[in-house]
N, C-alpha and C positions, 0 to 999 in steps of 0.2 A: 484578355478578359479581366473584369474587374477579381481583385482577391478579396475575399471576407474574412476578418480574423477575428475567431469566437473564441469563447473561455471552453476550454477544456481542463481537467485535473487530473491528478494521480495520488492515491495516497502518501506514500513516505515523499512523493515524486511532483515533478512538474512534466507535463506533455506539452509542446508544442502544436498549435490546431489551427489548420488552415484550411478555408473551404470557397473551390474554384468555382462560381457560377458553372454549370453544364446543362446541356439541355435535358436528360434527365432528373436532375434534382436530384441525385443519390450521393450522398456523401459517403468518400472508402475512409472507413473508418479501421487503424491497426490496432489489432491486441493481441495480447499473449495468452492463456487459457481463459476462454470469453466469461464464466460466470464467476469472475472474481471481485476485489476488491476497486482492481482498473477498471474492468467492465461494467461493475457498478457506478462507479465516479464518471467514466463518458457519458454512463446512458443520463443520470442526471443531468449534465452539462448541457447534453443536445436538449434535453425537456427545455432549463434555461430560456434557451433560444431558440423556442419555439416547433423544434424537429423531432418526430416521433421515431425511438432508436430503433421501433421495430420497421415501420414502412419508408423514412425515410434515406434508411442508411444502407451501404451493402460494409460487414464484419467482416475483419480479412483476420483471420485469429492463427491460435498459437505457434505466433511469430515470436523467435526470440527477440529480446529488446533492441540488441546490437543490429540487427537485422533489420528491427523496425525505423530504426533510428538514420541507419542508409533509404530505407524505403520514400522516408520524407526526405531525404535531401535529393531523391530524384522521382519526386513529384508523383511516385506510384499510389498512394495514399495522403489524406486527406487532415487527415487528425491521427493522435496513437498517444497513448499514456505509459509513460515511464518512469522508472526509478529517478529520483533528483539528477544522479549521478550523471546518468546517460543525456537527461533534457538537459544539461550544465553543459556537455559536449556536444551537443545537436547545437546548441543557440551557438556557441562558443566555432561550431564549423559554421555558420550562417544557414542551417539547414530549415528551420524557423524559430521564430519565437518562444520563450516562458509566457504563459499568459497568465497560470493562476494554481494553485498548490491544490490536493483535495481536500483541503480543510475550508480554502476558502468555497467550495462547490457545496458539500456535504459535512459540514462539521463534526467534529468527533466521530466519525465513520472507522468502522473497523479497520487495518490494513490485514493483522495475518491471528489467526489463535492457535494454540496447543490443544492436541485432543490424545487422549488413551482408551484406552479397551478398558470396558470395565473385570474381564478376568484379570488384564495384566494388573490392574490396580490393583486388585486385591488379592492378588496372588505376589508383587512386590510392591505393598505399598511403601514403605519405608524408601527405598530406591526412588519412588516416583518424587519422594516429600525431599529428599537431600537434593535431585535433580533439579527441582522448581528454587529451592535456597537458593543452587552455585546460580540460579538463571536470571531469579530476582538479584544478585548481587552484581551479576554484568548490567543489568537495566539501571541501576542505579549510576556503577561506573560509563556508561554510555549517558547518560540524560546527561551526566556532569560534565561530560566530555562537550556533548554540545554547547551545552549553554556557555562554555569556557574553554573552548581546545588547547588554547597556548597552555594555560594549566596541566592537561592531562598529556602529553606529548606521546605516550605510551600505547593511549587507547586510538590516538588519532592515525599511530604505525601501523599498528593490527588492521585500521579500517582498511589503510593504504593498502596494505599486501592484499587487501582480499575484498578490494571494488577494482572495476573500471578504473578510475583514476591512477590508483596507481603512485599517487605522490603527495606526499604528506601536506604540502602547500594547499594540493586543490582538495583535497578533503576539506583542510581549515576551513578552504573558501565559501565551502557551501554547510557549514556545521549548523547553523539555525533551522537550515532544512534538513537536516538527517532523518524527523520526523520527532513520535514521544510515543514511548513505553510507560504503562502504567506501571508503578512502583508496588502496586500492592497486589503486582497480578491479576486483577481482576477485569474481565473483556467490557468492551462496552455494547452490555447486552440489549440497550433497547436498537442499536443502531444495525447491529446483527439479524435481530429480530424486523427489522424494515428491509434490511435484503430481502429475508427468505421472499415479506408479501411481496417486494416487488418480482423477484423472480418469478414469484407463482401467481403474478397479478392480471392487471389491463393489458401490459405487453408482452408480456411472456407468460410460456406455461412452462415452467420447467425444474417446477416442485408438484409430484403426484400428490403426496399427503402433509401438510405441516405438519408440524411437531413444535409443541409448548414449549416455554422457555423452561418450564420444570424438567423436562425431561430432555432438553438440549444442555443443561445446565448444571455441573457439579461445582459448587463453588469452593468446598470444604479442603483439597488441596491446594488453593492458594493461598486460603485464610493459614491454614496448618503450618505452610511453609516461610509464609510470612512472618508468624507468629513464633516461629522455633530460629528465624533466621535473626529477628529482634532480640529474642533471647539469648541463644544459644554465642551470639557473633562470630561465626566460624572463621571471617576472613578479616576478624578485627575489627576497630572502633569503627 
């Protein structure tokens, strides 16, 4: 049978997407907890190219990545969105192709946010405001990492011990795609706010009630910590 090979994305990730003519038309589509930031990025893709996520596909979901990742190399599914890390070792086992990042699918699309209780908050705010500092000063040391590994050799170890890869080489290799953390903490709220309608849209129902960005939305601890972390420098210049 002829193979078709469509763009597919992943947020921080690239997924490899392969779709076998069948006499059905049902594309098996793998993901990991389906109303996420991957299952957003598929479902866009298949729009892409013409395939409606909800009737033309069957979702074969919370599959772990590693999992997902053997699944295509024996032809069990169809497409599946993964971490950079994982699609670098799918391509890299001949299992298929990179076709396209989620940024180039869904531009500035969110991949992941931070969320608190609002008792907790205001029963340790101060904790919550130092936690957001030490978290903004990793996102900084990470963004720098990317853009420059051989510079930072330290951040590039940390990633090693604790991805997939596993060796400081293949991290370097793939540093442009590690993805990008906002520096000033703040989510990219109109792209957030385009999930919710799509989830709760045309193809799915699976938002009972919206909720406004006002009330999805405190923005005052990032600004806060932001602001005290510029100031205060805790980890130095």
């Amino acid at each position: 049978m002829q193979k078709l090979w469509l763009i597919v994305a992943f947020v921080l990730a690239v997924a490899p997407f392969g779709m076998e003519a069948r006499a059905a038309d049902v594309v098996r589509v793998g993901d990991g907890p389906f109303i996420t930031g991957g299952g957003y990025y598929l479902a866009q893709a298949l729009l892409k190219v013409g395939l409606d996520p909800a009737k033309d596909v069957q979702w074969i979901v919370n599959v772990p990545q590693p999992d997902l990742m053997k699944m295509l190399g024996r032809e069990q599914i169809d497409v599946t969105d993964l971490a950079y890390q994982f699609g670098f070792f799918a391509q890299n086992n001949k299992w298929g192709p990179i076709i396209a990042n989620g940024d180039q699918v869904a531009p500035n699309t969110a991949i992941a946010t931070f969320a608190v209780r609002k008792d907790f908050l205001q029963n340790n705010h101060n904790v919550v405001i130092r936690w957001a500092m030490a978290y903004l000063q990793g996102v900084k040391e990470f963004n720098a990492a990317a853009q420059a590994p051989d510079k930072h050799p330290d951040i590039v170890e940390i990633l090693a011990k604790n991805t997939a890869l596993n060796r400081p080489e293949l991290v370097k290799a793939i540093a442009p795609n590690w993805g990008y953390l906002n520096e000033d903490g703040i989510p990219p709220i109109d792209s957030i706010m385009a999930m919710q309608d799509f989830w709760g849209g045309k193809y799915f129902n699976f938002v009972e009630k919206k909720v406004s960005r006002e009330q999805l939305f405190d923005l005052s601890v990032a600004q806060e910590a932001k602001a005290r972390l510029d100031r205060e420098k805790p980890f130095g210049p």
